[in-house]
N, C-alpha and C positions, 0 to 999 in steps of 0.2 A: 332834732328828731321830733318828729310831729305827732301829737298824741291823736289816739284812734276815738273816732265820735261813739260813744257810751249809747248803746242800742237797749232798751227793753220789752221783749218779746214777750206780747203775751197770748197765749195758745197752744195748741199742739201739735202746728203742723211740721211731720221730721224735713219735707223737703222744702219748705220756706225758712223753717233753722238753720240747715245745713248750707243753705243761698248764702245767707249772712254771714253765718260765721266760715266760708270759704273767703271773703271779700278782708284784706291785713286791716284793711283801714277802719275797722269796726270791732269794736268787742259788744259782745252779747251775753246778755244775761235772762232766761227765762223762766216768765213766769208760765204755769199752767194754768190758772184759773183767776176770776177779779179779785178773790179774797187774797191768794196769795200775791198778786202783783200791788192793791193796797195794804199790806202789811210791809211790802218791801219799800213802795215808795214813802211811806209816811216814817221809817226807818231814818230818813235822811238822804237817801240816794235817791239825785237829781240827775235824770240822762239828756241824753243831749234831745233823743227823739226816742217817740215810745207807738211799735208796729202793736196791732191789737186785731185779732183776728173777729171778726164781727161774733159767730157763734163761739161761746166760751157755757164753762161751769158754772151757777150759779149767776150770770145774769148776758149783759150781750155787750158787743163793743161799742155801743151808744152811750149805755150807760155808764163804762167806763171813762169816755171821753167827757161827759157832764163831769164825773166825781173827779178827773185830773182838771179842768176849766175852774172846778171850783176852791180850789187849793193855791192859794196868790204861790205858793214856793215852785207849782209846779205849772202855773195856767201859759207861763212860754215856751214851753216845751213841745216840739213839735208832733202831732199826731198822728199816726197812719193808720186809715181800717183795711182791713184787709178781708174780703172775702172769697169762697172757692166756687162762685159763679156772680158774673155781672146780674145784677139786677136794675134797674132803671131806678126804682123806688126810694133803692139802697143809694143810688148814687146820689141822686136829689136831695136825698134827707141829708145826707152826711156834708155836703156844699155849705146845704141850709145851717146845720150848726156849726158851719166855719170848720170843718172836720180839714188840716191839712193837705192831704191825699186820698185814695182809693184808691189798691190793687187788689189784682184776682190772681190768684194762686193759680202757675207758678210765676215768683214775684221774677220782675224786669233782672236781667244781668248786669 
């Protein structure tokens, strides 16, 4: 039996959660905000890939991307930003810091 790749969602959007956790081969865990998705990861819990929707509470998905790069336990851990319109700027920059992916809500089937 093949274990399911360990997702951590961080933001609030219901129908980019509901994308994921429709799909068996993934479990998902989400965070609302930076603060609570850094208390869960520095917890211990290492995902396989971690979606981060660009505007969050208390800071933006950029920043979360530097704070997970700088954590040796977590800097292989795959990154996705995720925002709810393409921006050019936003794509650019996030290439630029080696950002895994870019999607635009709603995310790929």
């Amino acid at each position: 039996m093949e274990t399911a790749l360990k997702i951590v969602y961080i933001g609030n959007s219901a129908e980019s959660i509901a994308s994921l956790r429709a799909c068996r081969e993934f479990s998902v865990t989400v965070q609302a905000n930076l603060l609570d998705a850094e208390n869960y990861l520095l917890s211990g819990q290492v995902p396989d890939s971690i979606f981060c929707e660009l505007v969050l509470s208390g800071g933006d998905g950029l920043k979360m991307h530097d704070w997970v790069r700088n954590r040796p336990q977590l800097n292989h851990v795959s990154f996705v930003l995720i925002t709810h319109e393409f921006k050019e700027e936003i794509y650019k920059e996030a290439f630029k810091r080696r950002i895994d992916d870019y999607f635009v809500i709603p995310l790929p089937a």
